[in-house]
MINU-649573 format. One record per residue (C-alpha): x, y, z. Coordinates in steps of 0.2 Angstrom, whole numbers, plus 5000, padded with zeros to 4 digits. Layout:
MINU-649573
XYZ/...
This chain:
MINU-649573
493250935022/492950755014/492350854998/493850964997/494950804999/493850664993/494650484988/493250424983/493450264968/495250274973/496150104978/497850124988/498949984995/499850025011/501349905017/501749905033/499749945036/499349835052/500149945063/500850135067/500950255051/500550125039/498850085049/498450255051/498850305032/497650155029/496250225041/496350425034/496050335015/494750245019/493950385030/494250505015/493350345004/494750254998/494650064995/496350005005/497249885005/498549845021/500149755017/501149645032/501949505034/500949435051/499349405044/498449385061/499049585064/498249615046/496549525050/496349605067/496749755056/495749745044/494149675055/494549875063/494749965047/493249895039/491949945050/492650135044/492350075026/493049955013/494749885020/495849705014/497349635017/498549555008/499949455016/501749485010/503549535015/504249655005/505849645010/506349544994/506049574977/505349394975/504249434989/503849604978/503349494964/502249414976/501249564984/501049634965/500349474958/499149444972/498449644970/498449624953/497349464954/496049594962/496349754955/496549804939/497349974943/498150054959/497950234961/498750284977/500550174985/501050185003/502750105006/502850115027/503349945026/505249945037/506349805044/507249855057/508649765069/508049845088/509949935088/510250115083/512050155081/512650295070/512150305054/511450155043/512050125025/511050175010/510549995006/509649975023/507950015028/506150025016/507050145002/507949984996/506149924994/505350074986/505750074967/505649874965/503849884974/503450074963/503949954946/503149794953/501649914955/501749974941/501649844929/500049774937/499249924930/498149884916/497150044912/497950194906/498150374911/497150494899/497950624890/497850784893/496850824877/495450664884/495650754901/495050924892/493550824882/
């Protein structure tokens, strides 16, 4: 199975990665042989984490809230200062209140973090895709 859906000399970055989905997106990459890393704000959830997901295969963390743009910024600076390219972006990163009452409105919740954290991404790419014609070659 891992050489029909092999990650291997891929890196992801996971928010929301030291618990539930995220943690459990982070652990299918690395077993699939992803480099990953996870993304919270408490970083003594993301090093006991990490200390787990490492022993499965290579695992860091990065401390950030993502909840901000600034704090966006942030994360993609700090990745950028150790990647030069990001393959594979997870946002399960969510802030919730507790209380669930009807609907929520459509600036709430981890969409409204989504394309500022895609761009941020984005522009700490420093390699470029090949074409289809280098693909071919």
């Amino acid at each position: 199975m891992k050489d029909l859906f092999s990650l291997a000399g891929k890196t992801a970055l996971v928010t929301g990665g030291s618990a539930g989905i995220g943690a459990m997106i982070a652990e299918g990459f690395i077993t699939f042989g992803a480099k990953v890393y996870i993304v919270a704000r408490r970083e003594d959830a993301l090093r006991k984490k990490k200390e787990e997901l490492a022993r499965l295969g290579p695992c860091e963390y990065i401390p950030a809230d993502v909840s901000s743009l600034p704090g966006i910024k942030a994360l993609a600076a700090a990745y950028g200062e150790r990647e030069k390219s990001l393959d594979i972006l997870v946002n399960d990163a969510g802030v919730s209140d507790g209380i669930r009452q009807g609907p929520r409105p459509k600036h709430q919740g981890t969409s409204s973090t989504s394309l500022p954290l895609m761009a941020a991404a984005s522009s700490t790419r420093r390699t470029t895709m090949p074409t289809a014609s280098a693909r071919q070659a």
